[in-house]
N, C-alpha and C positions, 0 to 999 in steps of 0.2 A: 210825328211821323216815324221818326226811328223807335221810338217803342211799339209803336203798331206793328214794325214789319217783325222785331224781335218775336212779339206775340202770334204772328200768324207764321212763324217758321217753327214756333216750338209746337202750336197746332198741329201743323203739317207731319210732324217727326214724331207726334204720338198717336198719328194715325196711323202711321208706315209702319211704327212699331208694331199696334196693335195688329194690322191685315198681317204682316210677317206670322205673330203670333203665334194668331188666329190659324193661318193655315199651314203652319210647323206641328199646329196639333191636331189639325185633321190628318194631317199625312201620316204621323207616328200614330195615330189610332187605326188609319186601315192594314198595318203593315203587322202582319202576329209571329211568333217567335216562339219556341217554344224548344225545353232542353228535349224535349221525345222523339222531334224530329228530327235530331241532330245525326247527323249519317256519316261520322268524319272515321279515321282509322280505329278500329279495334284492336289495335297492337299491343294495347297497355292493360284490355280489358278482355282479362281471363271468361267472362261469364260471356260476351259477346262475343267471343270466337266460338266456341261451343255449342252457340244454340243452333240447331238446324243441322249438324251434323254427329253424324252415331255412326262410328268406327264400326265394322263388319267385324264379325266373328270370323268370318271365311268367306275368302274368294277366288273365283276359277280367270277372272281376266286383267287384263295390261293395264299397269297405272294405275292399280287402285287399293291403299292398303287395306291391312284386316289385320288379325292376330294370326291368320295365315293363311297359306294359297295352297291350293288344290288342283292335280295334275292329274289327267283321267285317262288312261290308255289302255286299247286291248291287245291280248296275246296269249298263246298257249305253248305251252312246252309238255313232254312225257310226266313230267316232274310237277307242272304247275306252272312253277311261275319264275324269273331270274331274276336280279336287278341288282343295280351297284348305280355307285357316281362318281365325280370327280370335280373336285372347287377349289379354287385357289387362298379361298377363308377357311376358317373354323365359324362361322357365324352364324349357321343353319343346321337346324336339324330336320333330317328325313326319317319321315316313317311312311312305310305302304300296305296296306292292307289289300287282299288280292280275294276277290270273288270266284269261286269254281267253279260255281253253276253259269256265270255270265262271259268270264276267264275275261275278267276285266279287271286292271290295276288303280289304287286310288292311293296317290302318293300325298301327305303335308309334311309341306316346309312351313319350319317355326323359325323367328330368329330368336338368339340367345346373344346376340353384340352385336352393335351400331357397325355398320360397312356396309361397301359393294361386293358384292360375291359374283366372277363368272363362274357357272356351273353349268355340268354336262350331265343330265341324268339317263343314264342305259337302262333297258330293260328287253327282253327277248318276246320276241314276237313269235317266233317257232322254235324248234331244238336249234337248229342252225343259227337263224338269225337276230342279230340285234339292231336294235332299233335307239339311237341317240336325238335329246332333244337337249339342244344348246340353251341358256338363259344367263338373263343377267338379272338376278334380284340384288334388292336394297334391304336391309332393316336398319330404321330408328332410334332414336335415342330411348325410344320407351319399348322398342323390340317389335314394333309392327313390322311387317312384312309384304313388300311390294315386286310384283316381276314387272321389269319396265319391257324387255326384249324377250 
């Protein structure tokens, strides 16, 4: 009698085994994993920052860098054209080229060193008048150039 019950308990414990098994491996076979779909930080992964985004050669709005920003104003004077600035960096450069026929102004700013610059770029709208447009640009560690304000 006590060998019987030994024998129908060790039964018992190789069937539980086996159902346990059994459905530990159905369940890891419906479950798929895969490194491709892996969606964790790109912080470490130079190629996966990159993809999907292409730096601007130029841009005319807020927030958005490029290799440089573009500032569009009109105005005329006897003479053409006027303009100056005034920044608390050295970090930017301006240049403007002025249309005669349109007598319209087309300023870029490049950066040349990483900071924030406020800057005040003037330009004359008639003989008299001048016309100031406040900004606060950013340039990058690689010198892009962003106007946030």
């Amino acid at each position: 009698m006590k060998n019987s019950k030994t024998v129908t308990r060790t039964l018992i414990a190789a069937l539980i085994a086996i159902i346990i098994a059994a459905s530990s491996a159905t369940i890891v076979s419906t479950v798929k994993a895969g490194a491709v779909s892996y969606e964790g930080s790109a912080s470490s992964h130079q190629s996966q920052k990159s993809e999907g985004y292409q730096l601007l050669e130029k841009t005319t709005k807020l927030n958005q860098f490029a290799k440089a920003y573009y500032f569009k104003a009109t105005g005329k004077t006897s003479n053409g054209y006027d303009w100056t600035y005034k920044a608390d960096q050295t970090n930017v450069k301006v240049k403007c080229k002025y249309d005669f026929d349109t007598h319209k102004y087309t300023f870029k700013m490049t950066g040349t060193s990483y900071g924030l610059n406020h800057f005040t770029l003037k330009y004359k709208v008639s003989d008299k008048k001048w016309e100031s447009v406040k900004m606060t640009l950013f340039v990058d560690k690689d010198k892009n150039i962003m106007r946030t304000a």
